[in-house]
N, C-alpha and C positions, 0 to 999 in steps of 0.2 A: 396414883402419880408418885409415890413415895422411892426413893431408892431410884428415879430417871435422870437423867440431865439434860437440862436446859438451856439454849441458846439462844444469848439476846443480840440481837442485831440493833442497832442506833438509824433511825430513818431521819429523822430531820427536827425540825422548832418547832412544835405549834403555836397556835394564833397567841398565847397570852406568855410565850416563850417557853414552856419548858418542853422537855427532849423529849420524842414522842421516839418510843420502841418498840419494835416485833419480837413477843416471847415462842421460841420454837419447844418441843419436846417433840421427839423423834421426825422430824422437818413438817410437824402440823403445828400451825399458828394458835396457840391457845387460846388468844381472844377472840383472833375469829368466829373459833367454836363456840364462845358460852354467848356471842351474838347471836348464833344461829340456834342455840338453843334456848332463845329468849332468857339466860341469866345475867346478860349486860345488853348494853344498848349504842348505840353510837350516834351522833351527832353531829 
């Protein structure tokens, strides 16, 4: 990932207020990703 750039997008509050964001590198969602690769989890 070294040397890409990245686009953060601002989506909205979550529940205990802070900004919840969408990180892109090359228009794939990186958090997406490391859900789908079981390296994070969501809730």
């Amino acid at each position: 990932m070294a040397g890409k750039q990245v686009t953060v997008e601002y989506q909205e509050r979550g529940r205990y207020g802070r900004i919840v964001r969408k990180a892109l590198v090359n228009g794939v969602d990186v958090c997406l990703e490391q859900v789908k690769v079981g390296l994070a989890w969501h809730y």
